[in-house]
Structures are given as structure tokens and as C-alpha cells.
N, C-alpha and C positions, 0 to 999 in steps of 0.2 A: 459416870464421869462424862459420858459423851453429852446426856442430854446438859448437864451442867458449860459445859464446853458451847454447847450451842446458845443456850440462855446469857452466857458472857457476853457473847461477837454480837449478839441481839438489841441485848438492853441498854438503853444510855447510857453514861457514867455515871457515877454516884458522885453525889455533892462532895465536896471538899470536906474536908475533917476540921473542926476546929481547931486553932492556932496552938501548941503545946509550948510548953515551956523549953528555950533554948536550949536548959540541958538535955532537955530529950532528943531537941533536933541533935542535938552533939553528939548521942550516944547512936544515934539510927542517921550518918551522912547520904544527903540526896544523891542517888541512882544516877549514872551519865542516861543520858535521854536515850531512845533507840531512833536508829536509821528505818525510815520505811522497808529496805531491803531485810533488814533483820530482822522485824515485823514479820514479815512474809513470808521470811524463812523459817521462823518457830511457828507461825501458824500452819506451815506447811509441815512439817516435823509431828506437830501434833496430831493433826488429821490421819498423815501416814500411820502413825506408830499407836494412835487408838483405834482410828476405823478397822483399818487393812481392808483385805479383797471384800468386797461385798456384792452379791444378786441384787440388781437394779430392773424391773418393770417398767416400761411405760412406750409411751408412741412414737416413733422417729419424728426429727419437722426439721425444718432447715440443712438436710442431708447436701452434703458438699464434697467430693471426690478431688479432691487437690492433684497437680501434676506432678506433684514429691509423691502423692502414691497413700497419705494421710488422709483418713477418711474421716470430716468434722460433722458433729449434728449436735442435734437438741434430744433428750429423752424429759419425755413430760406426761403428766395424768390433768386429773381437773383442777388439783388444786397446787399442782406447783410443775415446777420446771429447772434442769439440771444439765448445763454444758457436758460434753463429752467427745472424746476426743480415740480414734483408736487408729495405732501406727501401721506402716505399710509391711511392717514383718506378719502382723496380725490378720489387716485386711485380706492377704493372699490367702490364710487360710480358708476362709469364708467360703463354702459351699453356696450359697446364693447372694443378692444382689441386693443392699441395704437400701431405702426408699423411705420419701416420706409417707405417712397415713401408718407404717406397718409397725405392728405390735411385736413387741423383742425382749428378752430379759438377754441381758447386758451381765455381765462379770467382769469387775475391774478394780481398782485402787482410789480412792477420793486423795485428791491429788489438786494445789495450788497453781495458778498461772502467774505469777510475779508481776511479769507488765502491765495484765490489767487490773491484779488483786482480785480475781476470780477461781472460785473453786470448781472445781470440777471433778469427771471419772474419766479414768483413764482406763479404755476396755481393750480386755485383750481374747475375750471371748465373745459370741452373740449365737442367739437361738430366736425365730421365729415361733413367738405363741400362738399354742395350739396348734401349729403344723410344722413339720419336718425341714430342716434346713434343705435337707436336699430333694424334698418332692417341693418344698417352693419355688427352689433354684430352678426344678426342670420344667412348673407353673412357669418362670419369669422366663425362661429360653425360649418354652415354644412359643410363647404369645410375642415374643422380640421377632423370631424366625417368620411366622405364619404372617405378621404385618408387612415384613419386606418381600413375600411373598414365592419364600424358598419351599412352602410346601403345594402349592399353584400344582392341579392338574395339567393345567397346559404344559408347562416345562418339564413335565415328566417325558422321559423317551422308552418308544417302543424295545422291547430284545431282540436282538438278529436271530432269525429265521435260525442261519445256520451257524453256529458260531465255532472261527478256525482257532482260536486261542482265548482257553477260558482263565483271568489270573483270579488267586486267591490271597488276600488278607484277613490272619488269621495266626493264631497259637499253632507251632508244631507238636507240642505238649497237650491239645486237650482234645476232645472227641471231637468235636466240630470239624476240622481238616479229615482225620478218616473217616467219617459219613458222607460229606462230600466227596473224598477219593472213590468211593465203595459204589455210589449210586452212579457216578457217572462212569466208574467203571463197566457195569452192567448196561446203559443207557446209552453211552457214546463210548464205545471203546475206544474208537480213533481219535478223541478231542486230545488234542495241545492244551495243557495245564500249566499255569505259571503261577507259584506259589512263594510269596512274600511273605517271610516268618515275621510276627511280632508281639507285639506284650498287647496285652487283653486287661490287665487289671493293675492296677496300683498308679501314682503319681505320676509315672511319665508315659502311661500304657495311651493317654490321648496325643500326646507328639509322636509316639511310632508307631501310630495308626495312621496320624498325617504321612507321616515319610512316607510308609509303606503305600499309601496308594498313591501318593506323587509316584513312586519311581515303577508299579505297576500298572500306570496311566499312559507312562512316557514308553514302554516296553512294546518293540514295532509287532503290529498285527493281533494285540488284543482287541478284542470286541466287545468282551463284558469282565466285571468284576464283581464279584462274591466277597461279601464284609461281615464280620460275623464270631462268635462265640458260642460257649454251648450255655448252658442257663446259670443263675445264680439269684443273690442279694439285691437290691437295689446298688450298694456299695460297689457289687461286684461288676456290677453294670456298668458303675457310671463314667466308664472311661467315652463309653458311646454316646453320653448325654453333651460333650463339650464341645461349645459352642462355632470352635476354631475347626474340627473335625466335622461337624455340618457343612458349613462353608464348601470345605475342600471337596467333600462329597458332591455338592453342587457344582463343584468347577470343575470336575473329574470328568476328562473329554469323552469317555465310552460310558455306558449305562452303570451305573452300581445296583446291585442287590444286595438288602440290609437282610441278616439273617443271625439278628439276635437274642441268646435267651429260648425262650418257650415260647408258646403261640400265648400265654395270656402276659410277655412280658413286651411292653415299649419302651422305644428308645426315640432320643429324639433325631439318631442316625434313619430309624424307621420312617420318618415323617418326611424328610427329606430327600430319598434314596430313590431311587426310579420306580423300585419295587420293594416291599417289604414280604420279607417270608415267615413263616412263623418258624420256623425252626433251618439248620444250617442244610439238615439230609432236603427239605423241601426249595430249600434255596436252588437245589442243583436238580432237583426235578425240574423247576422251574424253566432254568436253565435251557436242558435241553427237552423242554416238553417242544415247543416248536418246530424243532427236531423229527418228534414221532408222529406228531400232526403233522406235516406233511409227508413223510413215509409214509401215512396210512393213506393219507388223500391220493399222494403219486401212486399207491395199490389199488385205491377206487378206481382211479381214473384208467389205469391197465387195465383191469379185469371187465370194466363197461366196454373199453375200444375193443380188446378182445372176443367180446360176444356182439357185439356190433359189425365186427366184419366176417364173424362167422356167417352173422344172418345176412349180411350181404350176398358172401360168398353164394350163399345155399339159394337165395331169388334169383340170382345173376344165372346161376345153372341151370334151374327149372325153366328158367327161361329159355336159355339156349335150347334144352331138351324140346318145348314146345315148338320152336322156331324151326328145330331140324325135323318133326314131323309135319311139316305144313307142306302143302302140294306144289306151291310156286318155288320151294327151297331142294327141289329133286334135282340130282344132276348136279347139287352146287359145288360134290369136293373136287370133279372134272373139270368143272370152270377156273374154279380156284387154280387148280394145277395148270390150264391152260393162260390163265393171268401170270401164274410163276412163272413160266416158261418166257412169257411178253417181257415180265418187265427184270429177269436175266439177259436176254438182248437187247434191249434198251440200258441196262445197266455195262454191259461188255462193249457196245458203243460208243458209251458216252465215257466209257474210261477209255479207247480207243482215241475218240475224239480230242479228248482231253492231252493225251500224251500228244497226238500230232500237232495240237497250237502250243503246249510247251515247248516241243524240240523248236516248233521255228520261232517264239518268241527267245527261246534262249540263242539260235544263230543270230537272230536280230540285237542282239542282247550284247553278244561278241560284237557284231562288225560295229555298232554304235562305242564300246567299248575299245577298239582299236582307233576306231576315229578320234575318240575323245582325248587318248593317248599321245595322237600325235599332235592331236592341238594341245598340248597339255601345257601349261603355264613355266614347269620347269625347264623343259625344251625348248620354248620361245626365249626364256631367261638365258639361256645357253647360248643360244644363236646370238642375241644380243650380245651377250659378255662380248663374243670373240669379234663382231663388228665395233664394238666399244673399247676393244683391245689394238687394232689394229686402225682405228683412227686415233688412237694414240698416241701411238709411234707414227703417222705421218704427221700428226700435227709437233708431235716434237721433232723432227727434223725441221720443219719448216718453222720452225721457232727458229732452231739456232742457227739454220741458212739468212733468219732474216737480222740476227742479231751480228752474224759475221760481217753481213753489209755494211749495215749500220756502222758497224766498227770501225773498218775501210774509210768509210765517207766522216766520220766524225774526225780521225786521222788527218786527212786530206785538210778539212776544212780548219783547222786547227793550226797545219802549216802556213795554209795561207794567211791567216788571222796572224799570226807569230810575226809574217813578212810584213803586215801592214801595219801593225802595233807601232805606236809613238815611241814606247821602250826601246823596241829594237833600233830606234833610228838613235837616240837617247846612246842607244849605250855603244853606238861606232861610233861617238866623238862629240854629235852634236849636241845644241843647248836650246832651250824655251826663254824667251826673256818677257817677263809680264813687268806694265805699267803701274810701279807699286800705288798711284794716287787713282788712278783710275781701273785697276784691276781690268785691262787689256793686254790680248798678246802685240808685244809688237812685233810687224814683220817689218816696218822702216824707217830708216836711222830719222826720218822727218817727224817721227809719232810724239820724241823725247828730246828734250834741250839738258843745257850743261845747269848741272846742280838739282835733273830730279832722279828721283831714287826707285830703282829698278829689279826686281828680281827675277835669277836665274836659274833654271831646275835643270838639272844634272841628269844624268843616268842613274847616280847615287847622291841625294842629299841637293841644298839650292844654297844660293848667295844671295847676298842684300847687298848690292853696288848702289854706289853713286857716279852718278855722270858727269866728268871731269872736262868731256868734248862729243862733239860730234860730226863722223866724218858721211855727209852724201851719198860718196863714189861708192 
């Protein structure tokens, strides 16, 4: 049915049927036409409900990674070619990394696109032919890693000499952590161990691998870190193959040691790690082999100084011995004693000495310190105050002796002004009379004629007269 199905959508259409007689048309009424959507939708119904899932072969080409997370390509051989489409719940499953050139059998649903009227598969599974999804995936990692250059000898770091806190990432459940406990138990009793439990195997065993060594990295006064499992599967492995737990390894401020597996298992933790062990007990030899290398070196190095000033010791003596039998050296332990004896009284002198120019530097010491005493700045300041005090009260009396003066005479001269003042004469009776046209005082009756107009100032208030007469006398 299918090939017939396919030979349909193929071939032309077939000519028209000759005209029938209208009763027939009558008895068989024309079909309403279909909508393209309707079309598309039984052609898509049919495909579904005869294909179903089917094993598709062929090459990736036009591989496209959408930001919705849709992974779009081509699957093609020599003689033909077939859209394919697989969704982002699907792609996450993917153990490795789809690409063009690469060979895949696909598993999926032959399935309609409406908008363009293209069929296609819709996969929900993929396998790389002839090789392993997941030794592809750890093919396609390391050659990603090794080009940016995270496996680079140069960026690898040396292991501290001595290390004061060893941390461990790693299962509390599997033999890996007590091999490690065991060896550095015997090897370094005194080390400081810091041990971050976490998952080693299954789906999320690669994010608390990350944790755990972020928060084993951040942990004050480690030096190095041990990473690691004890052996298994590829599968079992491959929480250490991902790609984000590389990284971290890399950015991980103190040295790591990868100690994965068995000595014939890799990881792509191993490749990237400062140092790779082949197993987790050698991991921690490792550790602290630097350790016993110089404990043994710091015993070489003893035990040479040791016989080194032996044999000193023993020339330096012979010698002596020879030097005391020699004829010029007779007589010497007398001399000797009479040099002790010299340079005890040059020493009982010169402490002698000594004492008598301290005592008189220290009298000298006093009288400069009583002098300095009495000039002393406080004491001057004192003396001052009280001459500062005591020209102040003369000068405030001689203030107010001069202000009581002042007083007296401002008094004085006040009266007299009082007696001279215009006012005072003003106010016993007399009067001012000004020239109201010429704004003069007059003092006589000759200044003003009858009919001009004069004013008077008072003691209190003035008058506007007019000059009625004028008398000489």
C-alpha cells in the first residue's frame, strides 16, 4: 500500500474520463473541492498511520542548532535525500554532538510540514554508524578541548612540595575515598583532609562534580584536590567525560588530580587535570610523594653534614696535637695564663673606667636637667600669666580713671553749650524773625517795609505775619 501510496503523489494525473450520461452524473453528485490545508492534512494522516516509526540511514548536511534548542538537518545517501527534524526534548538526550559529513541511523515518524507541503522525519532517536554514541561524543570533546588548548603542557601546575590541606571530590559510598584515606593515612598522618561527598555516576553525577569542586576550591588553605572514582563501564564513567566539568577543572584555583577508573581507563577529566593518576590509591601517593622526596633528601643531607664535621672535627685535632708538640709552642699554657691574667685587668679597668665617666656624665646629666627645668617653657608661661594679670588690672583702672574724666568734661561742656544754644534764648521769651521773600534773619526794623510777609520762630512752633508798620526806634 505504501509503494502504491508513493506511485500516487508521483505520477501525473490521469486524463479525464469521458463525458457520461447525466443520469449518471445524477446518481454519483460532484465532491466539494478540498482546501490545500485538507490536502495536507490526509496526506499527513496517511504517511503517519501507514509508515509509523521507521530506521532511516544516511549522512547528516545542512546540520542547523536553532536557539529554541530544535536541531534541523538533511539525512541523505547518493541517490536521494530527506528533511529531518529532531526536537529539543530529544536532542538533550544525545550522547554526542550531530555534524555534518557524519553517518547516523536516525529513528523517527515520516511526518508532513503543511507550510511548505514537505515531508519529512521526525527523529527522536540517533546513533552514529559504526561507532559508539558515546566514544564519538568523547572523540568530538577532546578534539573541541585539545584545540582551545585546555590540555597544553604549559598550563599544567606543579604539586606543592608540602601540602597543609589535601580536599577530596569523590563518592562516600565507593572504595575510592578509603584508599585514598588508607594511603595517606600511612604516608602523611598529619595531613588535613577535606572531603566533599558527591555522585559519581548517573545524570546529574556531572553538576555535583562541578559543585563540589567550586566549593572545595573556595575552602581556605587547600593546596591540592583529588578527583576521582573507583573503575567501571564507559557509561559509568561518563560523568567525568562532560564537557562543563573540564572547564571547572581548568578554573579550579589549586592543582587537581584526576584519579579515574583503572590505569587503562581515560577520562576526558584525565586530559585536562594537572595530573592524571591511574588509579584513586596512586592519586594520593602521588600526592604526597613530594612529601617523602624531601624527607629523604632533608636525611641525605643530615647524615652527609654529619660525617662532614665529624671529619672536620678529627683534622682540626690532629692538628692541634701537632701544633702542641712543636718546640716554639713550649711554655704556651704559662703565657696563656699570664695573657688571662693581663687582659682581666684591663678588663676590671676598663669597667672601672667606665663606671667613673658614667657617674659624672650622669651628674652632668642632672645639673643640665635642672637647668633645663628652670628655663622650662611652663615656668616662663607662669611668670607671664602673672605679669599679664597684673597689667590688667592697671590698665583697667586707668580705663575707668580716664572714662570718669571724660565724663566730668563732657558734662561740663554740655552746660556750657545748653547756655549758648539759640533754644535756650528761644525759650525765655525771645523770637527769630526771618525775611519770608528773602529768607534773611532780620535784625532791623529798616530790612522790612509795610505789606511784606515775615516769619517768626518761637521756642515752640513759628508764625507767618504780615507787616502792617514799621516802627525805627
Amino acid at each position: 500500500m505504501t509503494k502504491d501510496l508513493f506511485s500516487f503523489l508521483d505520477e501525473p494525473e490521469p486524463e479525464p474520463a469521458p463525458a457520461r450520461p447525466s443520469a449518471v452524473r445524477e446518481r454519483h453528485p460532484v465532491r466539494r473541492p478540498l482546501t490545500v490545508s485538507e490536502l495536507s492534512a490526509e496526506i499527513r494522516s496517511l504517511l503517519e498511520g501507514e509508515l509509523g516509526e521507521r530506521h532511516v540511514e544516511g549522512e547528516i548536511s545542512n546540520c542547523r542548532l536553532w536557539n529554541t534548542g530544535h536541531l534541523y538537518f538533511t539525512l541523505k545517501d547518493d541517490g536521494a535525500q530527506i528533511r529531518a527534524v529532531m526536537f529539543r526534548s530529544s536532542v538533550r538526550q544525545l550522547k554526542f554532538r550531530p555534524e555534518d559529513g557524519l553517518h547516523v541511523v536516525a529513528r523517527g515518524r515520516v511526518s508532513v510540514y503543511p507550510p511548505k507541503g514537505e515531508y519529512q522525519i521526525v527523529c527522536d532517536q540517533m546513533e552514529p554508524r559504526g561507532l559508539g554514541a558515546l566514544q564519538l561524543a568523547f572523540d568530538q570533546t577532546k578534539k573541541r578541548l585539545q584545540a582551545e588548548g585546555l590540555f597544553d603542557a604549559a598550563r599544567k601546575r606543579p604539586l606543592p612540595a608540602l601540602p597543609r590541606k589535601i580536599g577530596v571530590v569523590t563518592s562516600l559510598d565507593g572504595a575510592a575515598v578509603r584508599d585514598i584515606l588508607k594511603v595517606l593515612a600511612r604516608r602523611y598522618p598529619n595531613a588535613h583532609i577535606v572531603i566533599r561527598p558527591s555522585r559519581v555516576q548517573g545524570d546529574d553525577a556531572a553538576a555535583d562534580l562541578r559543585r563540589g569542586l567550586d566549593l572545595i576550591g573556595r575552602v581556605p588553605g587547600v593546596d591540592v584536590v583529588i578527583i576521582g572514582r573507583g573503575g567501571g563501564s564507559i557509561e559509568d564513567l561518563w560523568a567525568f567525560n562532560d564537557e562543563e566539568l573540564a572547564r571547572a577543572i581548568a578554573s579550579c584555583p589549586v592543582p587537581v588530580v584526576s584519579a579515574v577508573g583503572h590505569e587503562v581507563d581515560f577520562t576526558i577529566a584525565d586530559f585536562v587535570a594537572d595530573l592524571r593518576a591511574p588509579t584513586p590509591s596512586a592519586a594520593a601517593e602521588m600526592v604526597v610523594a613530594h612529601r617523602e622526596e624531601l624527607c629523604g633528601r632533608i636525611d641525605r643531607h643530615s647524615d652527609r653534614l654529619v660525617h662532614l664535621m665529624a671529619a672536620s672535627i678529627e683534622r682540626r685535632r690532629a692538628r692541634v696535637q701537632r701544633l702542641s708538640s712543636a718546640r716554639g709552642l713550649a711554655g704556651l699554657e704559662t703565657r696563656l695564663a699570664m695573657r688571662a691574667r693581663h687582659a682581666a685587668e684591663l678588663t676590671h679597668l676598663l669597667a672601672r673606667g667606665g663606671r667613673t665617666g658614667l657617674q659624672r656624665r650622669e651628674r652632668t646629666l642632672a645639673s643640665l636637667a635642672q637647668r633645663l627645668d628652670a628655663r622650662a617653657p611652663h615656668r616662663r608661661l607662669q611668670a607671664l600669666r602673672g605679669r599679664l594679670s597684673s597689667a590688667t588690672e592697671r590698665l583697667g583702672a586707668a580705663a575707668e580713671r580716664a572714662r570718669h574724666r571724660g565724663d566730668v568734661r563732657l558734662r561740663s561742656l554740655a552746660g556750657r553749650l545748653e547756655n549758648l544754644s539759640p533754644l535756650g534764648v528761644l525759650a525765655r521769651g525771645y523770637a527769630l524773625c526771618w525775611d519770608d521773600a528773602h529768607g534773611r534773619l532780620v535784625r532791623d526794623a529798616s530790612q522790612v517795609a509795610s505789606g511784606d510777609r515775615v516769619r517768626v520762630k518761637l521756642a515752640r512752633g513759628q508764625l507767618s505775619c504780615d507787616v502792617v508798620g514799621v516802627n525805627d526806634e
